[in-house]
N, C-alpha and C positions, 0 to 999 in steps of 0.2 A: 504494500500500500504506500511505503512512503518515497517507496521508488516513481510510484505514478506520482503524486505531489509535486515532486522535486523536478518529476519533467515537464509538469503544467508549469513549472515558474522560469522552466527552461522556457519554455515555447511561447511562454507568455512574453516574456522580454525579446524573444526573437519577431514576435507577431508586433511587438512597441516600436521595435527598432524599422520595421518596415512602414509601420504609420509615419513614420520621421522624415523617410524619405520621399511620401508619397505628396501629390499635388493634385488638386480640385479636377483640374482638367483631364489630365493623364494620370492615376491613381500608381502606375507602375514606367511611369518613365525613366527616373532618377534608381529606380531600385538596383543596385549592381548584379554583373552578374552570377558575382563570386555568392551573391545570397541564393540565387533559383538554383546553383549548383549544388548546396547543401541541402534546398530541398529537397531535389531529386534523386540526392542519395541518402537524404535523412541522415545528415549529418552537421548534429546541433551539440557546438559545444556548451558545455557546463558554466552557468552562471551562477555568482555570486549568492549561495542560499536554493539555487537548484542542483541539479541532477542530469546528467546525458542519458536520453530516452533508454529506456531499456527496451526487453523482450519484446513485452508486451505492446509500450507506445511505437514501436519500430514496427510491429506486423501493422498495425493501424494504418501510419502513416504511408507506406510502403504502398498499401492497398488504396490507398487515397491521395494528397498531395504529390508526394513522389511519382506515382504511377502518372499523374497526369504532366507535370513539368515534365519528368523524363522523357516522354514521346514526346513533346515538342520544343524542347529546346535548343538543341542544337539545328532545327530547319527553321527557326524561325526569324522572322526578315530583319526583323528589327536588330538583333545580335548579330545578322551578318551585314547588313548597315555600319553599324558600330565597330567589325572588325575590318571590313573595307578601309571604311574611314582611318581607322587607328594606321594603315598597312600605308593610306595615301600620304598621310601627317608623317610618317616616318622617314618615306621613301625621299616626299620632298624636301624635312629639313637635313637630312644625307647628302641629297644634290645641294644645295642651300650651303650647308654648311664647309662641302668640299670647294663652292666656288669663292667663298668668304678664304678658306684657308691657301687656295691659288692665289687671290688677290693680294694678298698678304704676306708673301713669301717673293709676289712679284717686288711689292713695296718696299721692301727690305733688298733686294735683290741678291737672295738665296734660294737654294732649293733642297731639295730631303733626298734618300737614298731611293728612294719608290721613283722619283724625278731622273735622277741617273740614269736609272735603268730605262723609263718609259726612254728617255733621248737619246740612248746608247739603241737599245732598238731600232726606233727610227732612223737613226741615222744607219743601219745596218743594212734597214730593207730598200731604203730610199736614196741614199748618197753613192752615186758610182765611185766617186773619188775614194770612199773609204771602204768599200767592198776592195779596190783595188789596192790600195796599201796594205790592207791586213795579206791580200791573196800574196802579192808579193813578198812580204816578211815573213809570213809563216809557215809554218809545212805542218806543225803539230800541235793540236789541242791537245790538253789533259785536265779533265774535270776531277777534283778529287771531292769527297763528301756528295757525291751527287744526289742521293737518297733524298738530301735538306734542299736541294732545289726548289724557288717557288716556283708556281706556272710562268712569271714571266720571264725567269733567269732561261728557264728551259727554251724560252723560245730563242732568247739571246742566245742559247749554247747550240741550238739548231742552223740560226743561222751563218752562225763563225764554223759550226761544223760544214756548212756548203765550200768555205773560202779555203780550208787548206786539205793538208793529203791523208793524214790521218788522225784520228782523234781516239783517245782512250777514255773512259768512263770509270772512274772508280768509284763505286757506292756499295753500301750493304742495306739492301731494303729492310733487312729487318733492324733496324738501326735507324729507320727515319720518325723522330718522335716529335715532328715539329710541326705539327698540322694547324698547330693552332696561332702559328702565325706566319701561315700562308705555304708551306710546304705540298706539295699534293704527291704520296708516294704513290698513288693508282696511276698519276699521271707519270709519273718514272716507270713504274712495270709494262705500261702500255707501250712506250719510248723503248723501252727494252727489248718488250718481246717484237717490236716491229722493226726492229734492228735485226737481230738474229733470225727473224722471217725473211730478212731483205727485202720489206716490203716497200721500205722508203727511197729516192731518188739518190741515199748518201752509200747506197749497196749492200753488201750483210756483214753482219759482226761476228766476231768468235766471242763468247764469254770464257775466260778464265775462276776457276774460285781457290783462293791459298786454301790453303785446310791445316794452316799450323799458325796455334796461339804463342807467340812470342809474350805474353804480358802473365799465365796463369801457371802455376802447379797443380798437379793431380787431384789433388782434393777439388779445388771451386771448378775444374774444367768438367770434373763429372758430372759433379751437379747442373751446370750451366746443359751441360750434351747432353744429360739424361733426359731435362725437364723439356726445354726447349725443340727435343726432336720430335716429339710432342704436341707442344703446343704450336708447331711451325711445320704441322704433319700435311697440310699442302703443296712443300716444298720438298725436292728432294733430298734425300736425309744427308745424303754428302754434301751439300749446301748450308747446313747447320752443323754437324758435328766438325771437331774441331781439335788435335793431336796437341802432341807436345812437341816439337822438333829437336832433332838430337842435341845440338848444340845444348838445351837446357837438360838433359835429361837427368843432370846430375841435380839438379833442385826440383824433380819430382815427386819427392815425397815427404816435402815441407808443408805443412799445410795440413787445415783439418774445415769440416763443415759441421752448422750447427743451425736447430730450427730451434726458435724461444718462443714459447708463448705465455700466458697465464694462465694460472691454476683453476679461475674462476672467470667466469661472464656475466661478472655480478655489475650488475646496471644494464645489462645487453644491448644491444645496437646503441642506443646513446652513449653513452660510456666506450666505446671500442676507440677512440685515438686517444683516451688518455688513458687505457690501461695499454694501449701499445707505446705509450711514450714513455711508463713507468716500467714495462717488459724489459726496453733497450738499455734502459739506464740501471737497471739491477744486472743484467747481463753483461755490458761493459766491467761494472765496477768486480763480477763475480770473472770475467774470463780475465782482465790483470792479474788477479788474485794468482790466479791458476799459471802464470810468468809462459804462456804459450811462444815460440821462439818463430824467430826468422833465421835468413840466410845470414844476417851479420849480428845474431844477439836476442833477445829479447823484446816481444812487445811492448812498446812505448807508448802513451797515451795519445803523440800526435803520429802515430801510425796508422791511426784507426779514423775511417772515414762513418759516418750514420749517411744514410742514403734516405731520403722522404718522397710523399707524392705532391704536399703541398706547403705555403711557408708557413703556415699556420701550426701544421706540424713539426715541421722545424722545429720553430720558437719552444714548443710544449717540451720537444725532445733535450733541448738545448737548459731549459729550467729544470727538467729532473737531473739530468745529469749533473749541474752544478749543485744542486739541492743533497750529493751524494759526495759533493769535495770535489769531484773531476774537470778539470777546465775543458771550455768546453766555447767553440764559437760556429757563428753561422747565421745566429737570427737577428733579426732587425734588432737596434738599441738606440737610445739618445747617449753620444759621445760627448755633447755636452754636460750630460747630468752625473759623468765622472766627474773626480776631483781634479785629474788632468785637464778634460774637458775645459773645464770652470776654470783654471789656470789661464790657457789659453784664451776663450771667452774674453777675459775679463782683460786681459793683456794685450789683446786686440784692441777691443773699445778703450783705451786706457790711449792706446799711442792714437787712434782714429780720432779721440777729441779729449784733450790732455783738462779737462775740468769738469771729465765725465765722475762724480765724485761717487756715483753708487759704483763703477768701474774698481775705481780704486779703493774703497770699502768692502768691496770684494777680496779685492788680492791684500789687501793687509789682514782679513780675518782668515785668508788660505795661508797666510807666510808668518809662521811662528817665530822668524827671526827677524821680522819687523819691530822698531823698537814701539811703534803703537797695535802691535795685535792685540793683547789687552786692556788696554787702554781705549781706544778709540771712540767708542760709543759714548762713556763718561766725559772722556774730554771735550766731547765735542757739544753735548748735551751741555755743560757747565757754560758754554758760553754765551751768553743773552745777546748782544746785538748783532743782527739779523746779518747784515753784511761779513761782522766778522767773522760769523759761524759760515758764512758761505764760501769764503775764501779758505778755512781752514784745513780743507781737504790738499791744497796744494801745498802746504808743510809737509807730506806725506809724500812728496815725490824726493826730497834733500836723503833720505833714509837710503844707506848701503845696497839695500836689497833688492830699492827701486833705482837705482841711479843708470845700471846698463838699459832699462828698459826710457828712462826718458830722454836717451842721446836717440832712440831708435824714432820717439815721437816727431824727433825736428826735421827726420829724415825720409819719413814711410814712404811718401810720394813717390819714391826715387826707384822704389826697387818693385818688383812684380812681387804675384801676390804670395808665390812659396819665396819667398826672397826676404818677405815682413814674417812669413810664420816663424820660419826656422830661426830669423835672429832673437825671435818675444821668446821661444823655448828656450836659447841657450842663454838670455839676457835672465830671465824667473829661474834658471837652475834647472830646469827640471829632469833632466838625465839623471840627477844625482839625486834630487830632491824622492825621484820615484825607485831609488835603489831601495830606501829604507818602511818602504808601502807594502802592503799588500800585492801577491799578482802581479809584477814589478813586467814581466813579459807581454803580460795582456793589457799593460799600459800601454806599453812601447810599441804596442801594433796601435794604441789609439792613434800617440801621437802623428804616426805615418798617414793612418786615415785620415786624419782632418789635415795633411800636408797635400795627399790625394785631392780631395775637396777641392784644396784651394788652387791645383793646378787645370783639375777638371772648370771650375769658376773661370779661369782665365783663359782655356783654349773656347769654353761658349762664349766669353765675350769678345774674342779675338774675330770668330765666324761669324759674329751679329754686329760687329762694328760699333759694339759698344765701349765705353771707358773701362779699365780696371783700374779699380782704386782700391784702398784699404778699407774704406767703406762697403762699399760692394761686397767686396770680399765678407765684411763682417754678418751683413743681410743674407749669403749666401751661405754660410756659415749654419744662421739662426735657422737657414730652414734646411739645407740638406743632412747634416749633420744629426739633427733628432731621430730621422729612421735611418739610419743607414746599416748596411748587412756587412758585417767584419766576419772576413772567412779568411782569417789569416793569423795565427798567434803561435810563437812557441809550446812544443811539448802540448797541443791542448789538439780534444779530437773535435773533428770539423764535422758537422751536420750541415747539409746542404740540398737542396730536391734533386732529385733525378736526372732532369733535365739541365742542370748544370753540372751532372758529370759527365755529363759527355766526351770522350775524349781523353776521357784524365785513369787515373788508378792509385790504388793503395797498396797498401800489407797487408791491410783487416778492413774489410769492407762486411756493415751491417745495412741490408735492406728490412724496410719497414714495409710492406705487404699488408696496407691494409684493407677496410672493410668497403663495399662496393654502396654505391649511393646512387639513385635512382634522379638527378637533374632536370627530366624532361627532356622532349625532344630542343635538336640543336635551330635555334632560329633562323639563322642566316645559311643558307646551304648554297653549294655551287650545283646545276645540274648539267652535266656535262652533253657535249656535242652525241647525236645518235650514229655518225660513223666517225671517229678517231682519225686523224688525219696529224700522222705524228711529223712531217714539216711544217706542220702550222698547227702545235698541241694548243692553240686560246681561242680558235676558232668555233664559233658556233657552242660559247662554253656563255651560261647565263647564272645571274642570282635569283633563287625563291627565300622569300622572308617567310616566314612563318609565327606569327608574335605569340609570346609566351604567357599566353590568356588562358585561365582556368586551365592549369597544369594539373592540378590534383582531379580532374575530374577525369571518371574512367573511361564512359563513354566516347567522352574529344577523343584523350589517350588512343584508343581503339580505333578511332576513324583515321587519327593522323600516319598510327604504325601504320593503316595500309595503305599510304605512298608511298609510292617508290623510292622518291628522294630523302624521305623519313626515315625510310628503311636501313639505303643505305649510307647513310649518312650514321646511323645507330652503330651498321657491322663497321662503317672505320673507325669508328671512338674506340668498339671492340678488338679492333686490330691494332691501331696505336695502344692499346694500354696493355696488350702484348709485347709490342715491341719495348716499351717502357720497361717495364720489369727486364726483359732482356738486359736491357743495357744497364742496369743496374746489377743485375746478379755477374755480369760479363766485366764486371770494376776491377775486382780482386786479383791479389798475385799472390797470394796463400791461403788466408782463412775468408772462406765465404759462410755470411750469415744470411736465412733470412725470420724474421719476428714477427709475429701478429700478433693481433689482440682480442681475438675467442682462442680457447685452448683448443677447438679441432679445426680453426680455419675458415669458420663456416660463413658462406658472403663475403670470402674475398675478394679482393678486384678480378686477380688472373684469374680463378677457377671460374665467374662470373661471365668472362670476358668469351672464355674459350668452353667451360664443362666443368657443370657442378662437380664432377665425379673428379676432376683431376689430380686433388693432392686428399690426399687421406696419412694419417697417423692413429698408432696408441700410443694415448698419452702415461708419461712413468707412473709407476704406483706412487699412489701420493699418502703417504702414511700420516702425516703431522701438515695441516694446510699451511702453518706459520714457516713451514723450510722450504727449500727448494727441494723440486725429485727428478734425478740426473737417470736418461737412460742412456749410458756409453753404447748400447747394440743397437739404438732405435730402427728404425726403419719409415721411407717417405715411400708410399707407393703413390707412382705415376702412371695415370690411364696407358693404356695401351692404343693409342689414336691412329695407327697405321694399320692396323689389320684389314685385311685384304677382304674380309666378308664380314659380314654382322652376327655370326651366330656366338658367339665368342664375348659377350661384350662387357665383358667382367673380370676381363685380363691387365694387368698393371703391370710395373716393373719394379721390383722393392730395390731401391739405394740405401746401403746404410749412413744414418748420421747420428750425429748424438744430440739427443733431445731433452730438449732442460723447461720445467716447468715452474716460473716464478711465481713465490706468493706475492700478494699486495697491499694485502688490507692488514701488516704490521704496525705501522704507523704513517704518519704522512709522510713521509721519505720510504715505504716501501718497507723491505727488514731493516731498514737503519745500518746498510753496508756504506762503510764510507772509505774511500781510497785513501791514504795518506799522503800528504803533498809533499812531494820533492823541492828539496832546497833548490833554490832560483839561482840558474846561472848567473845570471844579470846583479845580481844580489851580491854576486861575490866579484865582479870584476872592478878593475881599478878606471871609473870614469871619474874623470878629472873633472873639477868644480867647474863652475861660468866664470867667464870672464873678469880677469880683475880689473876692478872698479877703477886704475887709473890705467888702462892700457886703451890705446887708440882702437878706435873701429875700425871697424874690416869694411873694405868698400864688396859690394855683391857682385856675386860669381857673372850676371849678367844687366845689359843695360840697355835703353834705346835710344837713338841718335835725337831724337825729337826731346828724350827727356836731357839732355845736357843744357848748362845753364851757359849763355853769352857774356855770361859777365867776365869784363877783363879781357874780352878778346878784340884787337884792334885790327879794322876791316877797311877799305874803302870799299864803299857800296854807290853806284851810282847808275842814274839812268842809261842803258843800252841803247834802245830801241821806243817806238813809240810806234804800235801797232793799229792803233784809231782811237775813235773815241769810245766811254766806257761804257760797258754792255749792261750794268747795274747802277742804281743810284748810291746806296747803303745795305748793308748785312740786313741781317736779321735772328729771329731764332730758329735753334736748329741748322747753325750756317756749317756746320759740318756735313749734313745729306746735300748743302749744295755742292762742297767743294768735291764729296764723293762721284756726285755726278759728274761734274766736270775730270778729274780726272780718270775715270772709267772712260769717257768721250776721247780723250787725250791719251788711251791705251790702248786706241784701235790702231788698227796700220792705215789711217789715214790715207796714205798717197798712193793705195792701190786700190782703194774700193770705190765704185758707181757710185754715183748721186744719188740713188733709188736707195742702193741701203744703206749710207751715212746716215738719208733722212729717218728708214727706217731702225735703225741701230738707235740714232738721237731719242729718239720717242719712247724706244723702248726702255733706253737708260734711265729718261726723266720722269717716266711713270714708276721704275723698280726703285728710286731714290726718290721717291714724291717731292720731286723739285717743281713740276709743272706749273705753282704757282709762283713762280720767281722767273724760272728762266723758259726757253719756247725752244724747241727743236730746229730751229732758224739760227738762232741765236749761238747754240752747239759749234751747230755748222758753219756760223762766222769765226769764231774763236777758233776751230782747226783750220778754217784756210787760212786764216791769218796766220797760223804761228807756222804751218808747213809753206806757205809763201815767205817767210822770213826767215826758215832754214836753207831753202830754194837759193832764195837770194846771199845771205850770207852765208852757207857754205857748203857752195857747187862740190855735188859728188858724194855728200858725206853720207854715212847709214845711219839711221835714227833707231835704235832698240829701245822698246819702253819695258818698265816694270823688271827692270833685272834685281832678283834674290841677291842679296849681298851679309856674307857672315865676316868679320872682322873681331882679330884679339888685340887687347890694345896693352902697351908696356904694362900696365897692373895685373896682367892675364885675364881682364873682363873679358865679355864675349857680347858683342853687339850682331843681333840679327835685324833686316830689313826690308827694304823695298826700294831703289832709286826707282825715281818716276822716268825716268830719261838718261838715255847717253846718247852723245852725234856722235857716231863714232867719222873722223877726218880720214880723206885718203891718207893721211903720213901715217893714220893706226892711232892717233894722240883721240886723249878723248875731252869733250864739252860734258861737265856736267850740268846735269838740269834736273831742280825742283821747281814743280807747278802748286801755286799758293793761290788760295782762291779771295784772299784778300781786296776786299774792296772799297779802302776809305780812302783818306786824302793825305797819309803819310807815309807811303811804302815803304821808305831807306828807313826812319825810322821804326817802323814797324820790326823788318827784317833784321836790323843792328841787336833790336832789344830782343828778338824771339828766336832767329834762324841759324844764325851764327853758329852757336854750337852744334849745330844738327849738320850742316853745312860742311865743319871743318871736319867732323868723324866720316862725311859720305866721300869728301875728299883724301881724307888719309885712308878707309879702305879699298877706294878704287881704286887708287895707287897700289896697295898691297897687292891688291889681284890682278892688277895690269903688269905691275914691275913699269909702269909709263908716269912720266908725272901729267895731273890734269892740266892739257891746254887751259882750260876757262873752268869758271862755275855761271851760273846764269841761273837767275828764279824768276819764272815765267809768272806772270800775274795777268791770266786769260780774263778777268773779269772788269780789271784796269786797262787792258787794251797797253801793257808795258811788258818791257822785257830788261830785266835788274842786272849788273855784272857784280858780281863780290870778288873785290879782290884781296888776300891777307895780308897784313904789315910784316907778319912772321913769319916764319913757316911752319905749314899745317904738318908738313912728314918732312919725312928726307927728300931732299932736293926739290923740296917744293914750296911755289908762293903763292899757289892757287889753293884756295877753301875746297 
């Protein structure tokens, strides 16, 4: 009785919530449709003081409501109205928002990898000229990784295959596990088999297969060839299995295999990633225990890789194992909310704006040999007038501790942005400061990380043409640096997904195998061309969307599996999560694991993917649930998937391994096994303290010719040339995309291109640098015939190269990388140098005395360097002035020279 009750107050509140939505005119218009799908399957969850229907109100309803939405919900107009629409709103903000991100990439005038490739194409099928140079230079293609081809690399690699004599393909299809960002391995086996058909215009192919692992010992290759021939029983078995080659034979019998699970499936299906997370991490800390050896030694903590399916798992796997003492990296962290971190942080902003005072309140409550670490707060509280308390934080820079770091403030500008980190670390101590810490190794890869950061920070801003500053730096700092994924530290074992092993190996590789999960069908599918046409694999290849509307509902479920593209689109997730596990159990070079988290397997990915039946185990006698129970003889029996008939079909293949059953419900650390930490190398070496406080600074390893300062350098600078009159009034803001434009314009080969595409060249310049409201594509086009009619005229014969790379080391061993904008080079060989300034006011010599000079005399002295020539001239063209500047030096900029 009070089960009926509890579901009238169920149903009652679901019948309230449907008056809520409903409206005078249309009673059921607003009503979703995630509600008629629960009607239909009577499926009402439990509210607050009720009960989900039971027995009884289930047969009712079933026979009533249900029975009636059922039959018509899925034909009815209005819902496919609604999913039209949803399909059209999708499709268009797609197009919409791919032409916003063209436009926008034009603006900036860059492009993405996907860009490359679409133009490398084009110009493949399209350009005789360059059909013809490849035909002429090459004779041989070789693809290696071919498997990870996307569809459109393949087509690129079909077309270069027409242009030379022979082409090799190296791929392992069951190796291709990258579908999910654009890989298509059906579209490789298709390419393949019509290769070796000879059906394509390129003739037939021979396939070779090695069949000897160079990477495994006897142990993980059996396991890898036992399970694998198997579950890859499509293919011929000599295609999969896999030898030892003699050369190794003598390290064939290093190694051992081992399946973990837990004792218990206590929480079931919910519960199964974190008792897989807690399997790995009792079984780590128990196979140390156990000192299992290599070729040179004993198992070491960073010999051991965890292998995952997703980073979520990771991170889970990555917390138990440190929750057991074991160090341990791979999952996302905030680097800053170390105390390293926080060092850095604060030493940044500290030199970025030297009266940053919560900066510096920072690092004096980090630096105990601050003479105000304890002090600070009182002191500064004691002082009543407003101002004086304001200024009292910069008393705290005169202090020993702070002193290397505020010579670095006066100077930060100067140096790139790994150029400011690494001085703030060695100026704060910290090398030394982190010997006497905690984990002193798993610092020391922080510090590297946030050095990483700051170099990755400065090659995007170098490609986007934006400023690097220490600022910048520090904003980019604040946001990349909180998640970032550290797969790198001494002695500590590395958890990583799958998919980033690719390619790589260990000593001790543990895969985690877990539990299979029902997503729904995949939305966006490709449905491929109805006859293959492998010189043209993109042909006649389409997208179906399919939106991910009322997934829980079984009926949809049922209509959708019978598409075709539904279909198969399901068997390849089923196949890549095949080849996935492959390439994971395929890691190892001695001990392979692999772990799950039901004690017999049950629902996991492979066996799902491929045959419930595939892996089966008994589990050890479990005598005491609080211990582990080891079986040394165990046995994995694996299906028998090759048999030639079907009467048979309860044949496997038993491998032995030893099978270890973890308990987990000891305490929240599992049985409270905890590794012992090894004394810290780092800990013990002799790093020398930072810098003493009265020793000069160091000037940095590198420099840029733009950032040297003209002071003190004496020039005559005077008018050259006077090319017309000026094509601008006054700058403006943002006068840097003009002057980009202009010299992109000035880095074409000018004096060999048509009128038709200067003009078009111009336009397209001034649109990808959104200069169009400043300057006109006329205007472009004035500025280059003026300045090539005044090389014309003053100096008959000469060759003009723009945009030459120029590296230069200067007496201090700096290292100067750049760009000249110009060289003439003269018939005698001597060279004119030229910088183009887009300067447009009404004091060019001055301008250039106070800003160019130094820039000027570094491009003159390494031109020199790499000519062995002294510079005839220097000259700064000012296209915008309608002038043309000579700089000549009072000294000399190198040897034997008096030109800038």
């Amino acid at each position: 009785m009070s089960n009926v009750e509890g579901s009238l107050i169920t149903l009652d509140r679901f019948l309230r919530d449907l008056d809520a939505h409903a409206e005078e005119d249309d009673p059921f218009a607003r009503i979703p449709w995630s509600n008629w799908a629960k009607v239909a399957e009577t499926n009402y969850s439990a509210v607050p003081g009720g009960k989900k229907p039971g027995k009884v109100p289930q047969e009712l309803l079933e026979n009533s409501s249900a029975a009636i939405v059922s039959e018509h919900l899925l034909s009815n107009s209005a819902f496919h109205d609604n999913i039209g629409a949803l399909v059209t709103v999708v499709i268009e903000t797609a197009i919409a928002s791919l032409g916003a991100y063209e436009e926008q990439k034009n603006r900036l005038g860059v492009m993405d990898f996907v860009d490359q490739e679409i133009r490398a194409l084009d110009l493949l099928r399209t350009n005789a000229r360059v059909r013809a140079s490849i035909a002429s230079r090459y004779r041989l293609l070789a693809v290696d990784e071919f498997q990870d081809s996307s569809p459109i690399q393949l087509a690129i690699f079909m077309e270069l295959a027409e242009l030379v004599d022979e082409v090799i393909w190296v791929g392992d299809r069951k190796q291709a596990i990258y579908g999910f960002r654009g890989a298509d391995p059906e579209l490789m086996n298709e390419v393949f088999a019509a290769l070796i058909d000879g059906t394509t215009v390129l003739g037939s192919a021979t396939s070779e297969n090695p069949g000897a692992s160079w990477r495994s010992t006897e142990a993980p290759l059996e396991l890898s060839n036992a399970l694998f021939s198997q579950v890859f029983s499509d293919q011929k078995e000599d295609e999969v299995i896999l030898s030892i080659p003699p050369q190794r034979e003598h390290l064939r019998s290093i190694g051992s295999r081992e399946l973990w699970v837990p004792n218990t499936d206590k929480g079931k299906d919910n519960a199964s990633n974190s008792r897989i997370a807690k399997v790995i991490a009792e079984g780590v800390a128990d196979f140390l225990k156990r000192s299992p050896q290599l070729p040179d030694g004993e198992v070491s903590q960073g010999d051991i890789a965890v292998l995952m399916r997703t980073n979520s798992q990771v991170a889970s796997v990555v917390n138990e194992l440190r929750a057991r003492g074991i160090r341990a990296v791979g999952s996302t962290s905030d680097l800053l909310s170390t105390r390293e971190g926080q060092f850095v942080a604060a030493g940044l902003a500290a030199v970025v704006d030297p009266d940053d005072s919560v900066a510096l309140a920072e690092l004096v409550t980090l630096m105990p040999d601050h003479h105000s670490h304890h002090t600070w707060f009182d002191d500064t509280a004691r002082i009543t007038d407003k101002e004086e308390r304001r200024a009292h934080p910069q008393e705290w820079w005169n202090d020993a501790a702070l002193i290397a770091l505020s010579e670095l403030a006066v100077n930060a500008a100067h140096h790139s942005s790994v150029e400011v980190l690494l001085p703030i670390i060695d100026a704060l101590d910290l090398p030394q400061r982190i010997k006497a810490w905690t984990n002193p190794e798993a610092r020391l890869a922080t510090l590297d990380a946030l050095c990483q950061i700051a170099g990755e920070y400065e090659d995007a801003a170098k490609q986007t043409r934006l400023p690097v500053t220490p600022a910048g730096l520090l904003d980019h700092l604040s946001e990349a640096a909180t998640a970032y994924e550290q797969t790198s530290a001494h002695d500590a074992v590395l958890v990583t997904t799958i998919h980033q092993s690719k390619g790589l190996q260990w000593p001790v590789v543990i895969v985690g195998i877990p539990m299979a999960k029902d997503y729904g069908h995949r939305e966006v599918n490709v449905e491929k061309a109805p006859v293959f046409d492998a010189r043209h694999p993109l042909a006649n290849r389409s997208l179906r969307y399919l939106p991910g509307v009322l997934k829980d509902y079984s009926p949809l479920k049922e209509r959708l599996g019978e598409l075709n593209v539904v279909r198969h689109a399901g068997e390849a997730e089923e196949r890549e999560t095949a080849r996935l596990i492959y390439v994971a159990l395929t890691r190892a070079e001695c001990h392979s694991i692999m772990a799950f988290g039901d004690p017999t397997g049950r629902r996991n990915v492979l066996s799902s993917a491929i045959d419930d039946g595939l892996l089966k185990w008994d589990l050890p006698q479990i005598a005491d649930g609080s211990l582990r129970a080891v079986d040394q003889s165990g046995s994995l029996q694996i299906a028998d998937r090759r048999q030639s008939t079907g009467n048979d079909t309860g044949s496997s293949r038993d491998l032995p391994i030893r099978i270890i059953a973890f308990p987990l419900d000891a305490d929240d650390t599992g049985t409270g096994v905890h590794v012992p930490v090894a004394p810290s190398f780092y800990a013990s070496t002799d790093i020398p303290t930072g810098r003493p406080t009265n020793a000069s600074p160091r000037p940095p390893a590198r420099f840029t010719a733009s950032g040297v300062d003209s002071e003190g350098i004496d020039a005559e600078v005077t008018i050259l040339a006077d090319l017309g009159e000026p094509l601008v009034e006054k700058g403006g803001k943002d006068w840097d995309r003009i002057g980009d434009a202009v010299h992109a314009y000035l880095g074409l080969p000018l004096a060999v291109l048509p009128a038709e595409a200067l003009h078009s060249a111009a336009k397209r310049i001034l649109s990808r640098w959104d200069a169009e409201g400043v300057l006109s594509a006329e205007m472009l086009i004035e500025v280059g015939r003026r300045w090539t009619e005044w090389i014309d005229t003053t100096f008959p014969g000469a060759e003009v190269v723009t945009e030459s790379p120029i590296a230069w080391r200067n007496d201090a061993g700096q290292v100067m990388e750049g760009w000249i904008d110009a060289r003439i080079v003269l018939p005698t060989g001597e060279h004119v140098l030229v910088d183009h300034k887009s300067y447009p006011g009404a004091d060019p010599i001055g301008h250039i005395r106070e800003n160019y000079l130094g820039q000027l005399r570094v491009y003159g002295q390494s031109l020199e360097s790499a000519t062995g020539r002294v510079t005839a001239q220097t000259v700064v063209h000012l296209p915008l002035l309608g002038k043309v500047v000579a700089v000549l030096a009072a000294e000399p900029a190198g040897q034997n020279s008096n030109h800038m």
